[in-house]
C-alpha positions in Angstrom: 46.9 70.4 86.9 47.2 73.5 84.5 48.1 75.6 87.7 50.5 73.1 88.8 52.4 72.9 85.6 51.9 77.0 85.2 53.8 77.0 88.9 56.7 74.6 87.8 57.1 76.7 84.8 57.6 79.8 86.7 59.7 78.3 89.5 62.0 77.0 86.7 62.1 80.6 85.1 62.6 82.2 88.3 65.6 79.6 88.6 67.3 80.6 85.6 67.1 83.8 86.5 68.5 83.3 89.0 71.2 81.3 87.8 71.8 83.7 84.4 74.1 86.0 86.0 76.5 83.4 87.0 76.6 81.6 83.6 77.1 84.8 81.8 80.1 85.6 85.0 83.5 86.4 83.4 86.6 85.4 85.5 90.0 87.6 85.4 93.0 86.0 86.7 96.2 89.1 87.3 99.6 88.1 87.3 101.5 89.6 89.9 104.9 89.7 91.5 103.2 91.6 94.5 103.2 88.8 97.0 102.6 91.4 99.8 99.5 93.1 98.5 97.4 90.1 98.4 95.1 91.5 101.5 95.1 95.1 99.6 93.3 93.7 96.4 91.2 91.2 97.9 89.8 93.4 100.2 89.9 96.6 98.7 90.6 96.9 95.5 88.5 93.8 93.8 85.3 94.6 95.5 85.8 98.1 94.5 85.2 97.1 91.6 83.1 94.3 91.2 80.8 96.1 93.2 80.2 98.1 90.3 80.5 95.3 87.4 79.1 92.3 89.0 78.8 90.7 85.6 83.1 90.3 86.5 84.9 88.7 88.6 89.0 89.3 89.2 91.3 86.8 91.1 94.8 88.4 92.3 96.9 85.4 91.7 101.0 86.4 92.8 104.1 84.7 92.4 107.0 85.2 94.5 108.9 88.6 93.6 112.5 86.4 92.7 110.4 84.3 90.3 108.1 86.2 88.7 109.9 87.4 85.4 110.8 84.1 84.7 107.4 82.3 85.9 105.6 85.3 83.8 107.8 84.3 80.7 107.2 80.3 80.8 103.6 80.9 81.4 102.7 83.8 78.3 105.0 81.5 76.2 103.1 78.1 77.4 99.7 80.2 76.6 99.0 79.6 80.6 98.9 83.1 81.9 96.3 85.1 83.1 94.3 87.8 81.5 95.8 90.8 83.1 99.7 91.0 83.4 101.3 92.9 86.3 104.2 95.4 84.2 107.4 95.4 85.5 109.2 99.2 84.4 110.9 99.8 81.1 112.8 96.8 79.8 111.4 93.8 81.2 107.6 94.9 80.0 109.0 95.6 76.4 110.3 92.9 76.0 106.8 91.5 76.4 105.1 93.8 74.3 107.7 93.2 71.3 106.9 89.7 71.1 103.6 90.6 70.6 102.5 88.9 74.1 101.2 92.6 75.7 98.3 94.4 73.9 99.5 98.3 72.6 96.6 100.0 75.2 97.4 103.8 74.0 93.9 104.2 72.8 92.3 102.5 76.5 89.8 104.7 77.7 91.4 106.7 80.5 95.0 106.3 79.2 94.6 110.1 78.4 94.6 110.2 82.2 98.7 109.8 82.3 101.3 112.6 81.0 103.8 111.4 78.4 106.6 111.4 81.6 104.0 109.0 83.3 103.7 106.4 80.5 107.5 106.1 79.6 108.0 103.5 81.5 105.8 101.2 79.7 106.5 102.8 76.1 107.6 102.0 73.3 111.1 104.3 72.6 109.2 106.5 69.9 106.5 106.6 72.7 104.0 105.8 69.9 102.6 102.7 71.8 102.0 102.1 75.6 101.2 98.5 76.8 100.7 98.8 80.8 98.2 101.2 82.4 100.8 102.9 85.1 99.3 102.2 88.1 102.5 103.7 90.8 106.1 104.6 91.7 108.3 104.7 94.8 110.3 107.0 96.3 113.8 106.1 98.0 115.0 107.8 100.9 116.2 107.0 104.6 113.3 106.0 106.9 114.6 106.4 110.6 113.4 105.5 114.2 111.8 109.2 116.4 112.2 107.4 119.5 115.9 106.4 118.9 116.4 110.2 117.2 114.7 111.4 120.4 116.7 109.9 123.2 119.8 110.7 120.8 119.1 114.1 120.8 119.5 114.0 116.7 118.2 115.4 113.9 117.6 114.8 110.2 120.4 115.5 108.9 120.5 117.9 105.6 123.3 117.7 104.0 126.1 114.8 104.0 128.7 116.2 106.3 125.6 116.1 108.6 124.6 112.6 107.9 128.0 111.2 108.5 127.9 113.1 111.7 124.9 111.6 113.0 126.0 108.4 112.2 129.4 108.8 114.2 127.3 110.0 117.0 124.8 106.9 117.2 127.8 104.3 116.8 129.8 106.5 119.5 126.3 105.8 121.7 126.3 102.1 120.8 122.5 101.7 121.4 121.7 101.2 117.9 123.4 100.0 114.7 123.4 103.2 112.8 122.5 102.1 109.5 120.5 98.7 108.6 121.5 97.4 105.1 123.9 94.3 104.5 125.1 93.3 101.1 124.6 90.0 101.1 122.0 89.9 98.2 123.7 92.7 96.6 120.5 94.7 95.0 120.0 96.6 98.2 123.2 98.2 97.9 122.4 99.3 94.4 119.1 100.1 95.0 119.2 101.5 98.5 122.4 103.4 98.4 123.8 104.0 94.8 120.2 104.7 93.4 119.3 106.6 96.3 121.8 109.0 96.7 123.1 108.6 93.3 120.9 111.5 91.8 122.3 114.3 93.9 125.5 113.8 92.4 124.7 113.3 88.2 121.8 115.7 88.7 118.6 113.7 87.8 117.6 113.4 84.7 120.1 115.5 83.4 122.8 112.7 84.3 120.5 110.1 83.5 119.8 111.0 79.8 123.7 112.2 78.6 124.6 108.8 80.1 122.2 107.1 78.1 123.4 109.6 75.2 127.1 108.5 75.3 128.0 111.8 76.7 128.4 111.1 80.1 130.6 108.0 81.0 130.1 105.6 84.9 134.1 106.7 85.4 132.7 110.5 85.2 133.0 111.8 89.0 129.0 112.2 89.2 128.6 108.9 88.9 132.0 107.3 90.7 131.8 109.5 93.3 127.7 108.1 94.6 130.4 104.8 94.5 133.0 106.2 97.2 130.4 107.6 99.5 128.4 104.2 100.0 131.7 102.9 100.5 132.0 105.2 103.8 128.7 103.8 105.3 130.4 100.2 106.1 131.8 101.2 109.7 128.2 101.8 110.4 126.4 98.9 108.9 127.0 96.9 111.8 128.7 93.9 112.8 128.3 91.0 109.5 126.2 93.1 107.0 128.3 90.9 104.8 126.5 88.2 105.8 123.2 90.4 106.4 120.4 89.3 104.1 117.4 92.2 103.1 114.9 90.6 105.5 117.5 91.0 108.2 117.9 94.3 107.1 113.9 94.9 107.5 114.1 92.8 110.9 117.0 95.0 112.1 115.2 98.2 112.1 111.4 96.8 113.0 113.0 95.2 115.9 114.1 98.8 117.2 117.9 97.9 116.9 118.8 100.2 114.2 118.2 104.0 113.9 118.6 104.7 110.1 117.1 102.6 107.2 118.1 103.5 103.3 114.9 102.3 102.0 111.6 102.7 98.9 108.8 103.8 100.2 107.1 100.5 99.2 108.5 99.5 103.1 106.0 101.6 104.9 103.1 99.3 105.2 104.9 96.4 106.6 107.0 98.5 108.7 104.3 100.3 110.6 102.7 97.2 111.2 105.6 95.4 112.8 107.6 98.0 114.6 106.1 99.8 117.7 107.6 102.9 117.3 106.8 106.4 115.2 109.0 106.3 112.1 109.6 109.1 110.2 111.9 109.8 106.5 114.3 111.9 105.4 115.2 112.7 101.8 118.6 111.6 100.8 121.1 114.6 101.9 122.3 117.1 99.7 126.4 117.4 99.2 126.6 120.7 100.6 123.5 123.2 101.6 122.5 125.1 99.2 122.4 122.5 96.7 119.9 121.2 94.4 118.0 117.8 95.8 116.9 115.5 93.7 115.1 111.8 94.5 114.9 108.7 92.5 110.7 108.8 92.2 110.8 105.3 90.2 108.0 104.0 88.2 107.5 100.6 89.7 104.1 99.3 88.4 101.5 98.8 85.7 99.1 96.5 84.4 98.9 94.8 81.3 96.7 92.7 78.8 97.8 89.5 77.9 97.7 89.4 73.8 96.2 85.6 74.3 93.8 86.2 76.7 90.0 84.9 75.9 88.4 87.9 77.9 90.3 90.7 76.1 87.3 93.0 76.8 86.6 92.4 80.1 90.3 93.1 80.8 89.9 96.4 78.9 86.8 97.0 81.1 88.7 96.2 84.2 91.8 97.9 83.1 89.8 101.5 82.2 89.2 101.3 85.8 92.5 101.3 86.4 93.0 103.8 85.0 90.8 105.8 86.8 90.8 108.4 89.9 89.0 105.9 92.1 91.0 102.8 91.8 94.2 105.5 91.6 92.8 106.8 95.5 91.9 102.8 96.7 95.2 102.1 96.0 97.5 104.4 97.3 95.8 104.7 100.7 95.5 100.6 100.8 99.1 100.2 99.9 100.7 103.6 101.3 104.2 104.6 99.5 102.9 103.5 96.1 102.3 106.9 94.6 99.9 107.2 92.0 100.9 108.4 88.3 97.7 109.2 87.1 97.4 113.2 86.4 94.5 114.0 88.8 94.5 115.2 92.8 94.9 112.4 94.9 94.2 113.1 98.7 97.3 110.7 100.3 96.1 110.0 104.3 99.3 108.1 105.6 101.2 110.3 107.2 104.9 109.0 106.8 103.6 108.6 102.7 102.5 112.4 102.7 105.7 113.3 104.2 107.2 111.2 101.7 105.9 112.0 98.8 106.1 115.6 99.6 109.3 115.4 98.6 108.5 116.2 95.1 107.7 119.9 96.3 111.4 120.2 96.8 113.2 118.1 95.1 113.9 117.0 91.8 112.7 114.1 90.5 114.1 111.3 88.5 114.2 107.5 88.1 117.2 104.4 88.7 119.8 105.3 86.0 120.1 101.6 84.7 116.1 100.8 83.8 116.1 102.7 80.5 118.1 101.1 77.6 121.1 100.8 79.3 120.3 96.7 80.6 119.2 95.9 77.3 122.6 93.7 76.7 125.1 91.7 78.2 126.8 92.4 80.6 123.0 93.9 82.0 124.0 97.4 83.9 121.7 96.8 86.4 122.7 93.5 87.7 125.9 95.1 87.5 125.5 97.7 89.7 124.3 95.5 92.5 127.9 93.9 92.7 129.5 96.6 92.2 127.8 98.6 94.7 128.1 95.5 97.2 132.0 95.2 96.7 132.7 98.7 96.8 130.8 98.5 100.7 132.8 95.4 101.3 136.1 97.0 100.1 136.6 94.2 97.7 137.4 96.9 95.0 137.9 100.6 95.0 135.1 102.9 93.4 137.4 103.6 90.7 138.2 99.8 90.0 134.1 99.4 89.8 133.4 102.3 88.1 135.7 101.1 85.3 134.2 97.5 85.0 131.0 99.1 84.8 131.9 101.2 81.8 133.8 98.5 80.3 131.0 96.3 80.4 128.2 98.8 78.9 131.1 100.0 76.0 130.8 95.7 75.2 127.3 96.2 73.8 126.3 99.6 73.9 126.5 102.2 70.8 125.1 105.2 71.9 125.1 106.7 68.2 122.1 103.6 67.6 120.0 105.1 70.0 
């Protein structure tokens, strides 16, 4: 009976054993507005790491992109969200931190592995405290079809005179729509066009900051003239881009009916898996040769630690990792055209990203004009922009006419001299 009872005993130890690891399991739920990367972080990313912390388990829980600021909002303020907070750039993501809702993670292990440049996005203006670990940015430029270029005979063209050019030529050839990009939802032509080609005229971050200093102004010729160029593409946007919604856009060009595609690099995963032809990029054209070229190389996303989140030092764990080389090289070659901002080599093996990101060799680099300070107030600059980009495509006002609301509207709320 002794060695029955001594058997039970260790079967029952051997159960908890067993079992031990699973009690003691801590779960991590991440806010995201990433919809489209589901398959990346399940897949890759997650077992990545729990591989190596098996004592932690992370759940990649999205919300659609449209709703996410406002889903994220009702949820930190209902004490409902998850542990780790997917950081939108600049504005949105402060607003978090200064009601106390983001942890300050300056002193996170690994942080030291971002420049100042990398973490400004998700700073505080004296840069004293950063709240997201950067994890990527995009770069915009024109993605275009080689098999249409091919049996056009074109090439990418360099400088603007060359661009408008080729697209005469492909609308003359009427095989393709030269470019595919409505303005029905407005943001793409902001985004898209005046963000994407806006750079080459203001000059970067040159522009950038003396606007944000109060010593540039939107009716300044570098930044109304970005306005009447965009306003040249219509005649090749195709047949109802008014009525022409982003996915169509996307469709549009997958579908091998359009030849030219303003676009963020954040479209090369989904693009290469639903068109069946090479595609290849070009960076946005210079005025004239010779010029300087810059490209809008936004920061686009972090990760955060929700102030109210029981397992603050698992997320710290989790987001340490983060902020490492290896998740840094996971992620960019499971999601290719999210570059990585951490200061260490990462080997790139997409070929349309490394042409992409290659860029930065050449070109200046510099981020959307409105995210920084200036869409702190109402009217917000960068909703803004999106209409006024869309109306000056759909000739409901001139350049000049949208330039001038635009100013008007920022001289409402903002004092430069506050700054």
């Amino acid at each position: 009976m002794q060695t029955s009872i001594l058997k039970a005993s260790i079967s029952l130890a051997a159960l908890m054993a067993l079992c031990a690891p699973s009690l003691a399991q801590t779960t991590l739920t991440i806010e995201s507005w990433r919809n489209d990367d589901i398959a990346t972080w399940q897949e890759k990313v997650i077992p990545a790491f729990e591989a190596a912390h098996p004592d932690i388990k992370v759940v990649f829980s999205p919300t659609a992109p449209t709703e996410y600021n406002s889903a994220l909002s009702a949820k930190l303020d209902a004490g409902s969200a998850g542990d780790l907070v997917t950081c939108r750039p600049f504005d949105a993501s402060l607003k978090l931190f200064e009601k106390k809702q983001l942890v300050d993670l300056a002193t996170l292990p690994g942080m030291e592995n971002f420049t100042p440049i990398a973490r400004t996005a998700w700073s505080s203006d004296d840069g004293k405290s950063t709240f997201c670990v950067p994890m990527a940015s995009v770069i915009h430029g024109f993605m275009y079809n080689k098999t249409a270029f091919q049996e056009l005979g074109a090439e990418v063209p360099k400088t603007e005179e060359e661009f408008f050019a080729l697209l005469e030529k492909i609308k003359a050839d009427g095989r393709y729509v030269p470019l595919a990009m409505g303005t029905k939802d407005q943001w793409e032509a902001a985004t898209m066009g005046y963000q994407n080609i806006g750079p080459n005229y203001w000059k970067g971050e040159e522009g950038r900051e003396a606007l944000i200093a109060g010593k540039e102004k939107l009716t300044d010729a570098a930044w109304e003239k970005p306005l009447e160029t965009i306003a040249k593409w219509a005649p090749y946007m195709g047949d109802g881009f008014q009525a022409q919604t982003y996915p169509d856009s996307q469709n549009l060009f997958t579908l091998g009916r359009a030849a030219i595609y303003p676009a963020g690099s954040w479209e090369i995963t989904p693009f290469e898996t639903q068109a069946d032809f090479e595609i290849g990029a070009f960076a946005p054209p210079v005025q004239k040769a010779g010029d300087t070229c810059y490209i809008s190389d936004h920061p686009d996303i972090a990760l955060g630690l929700n102030a109210a989140s029981p397992n603050a030092e698992a997320a710290k764990t989790f987001l340490s990792w983060v902020a490492s080389a290896e998740f840094a090289d996971i992620y960019a070659n499971a999601a290719p055209g999210f570059f990585p901002l951490i200061d260490k080599p990462i080997e790139i093996k997409n070929e349309l990203a490394k042409s992409i990101v290659g860029w930065r060799n050449d070109c200046q680099r510099t981020i959307r004009s409105t995210y920084q300070i200036l869409s702190r107030g109402t009217p917000n600059l960068e909703n803004e922009t999106w209409t006024a980009a869309a109306n000056v495509i759909n000739a409901t006002e001139t350049p000049a006419q949208a330039a001038e609301k635009l100013q008007k509207g920022l001289d409402g709320w903002y004092k430069p001299a506050a700054q």
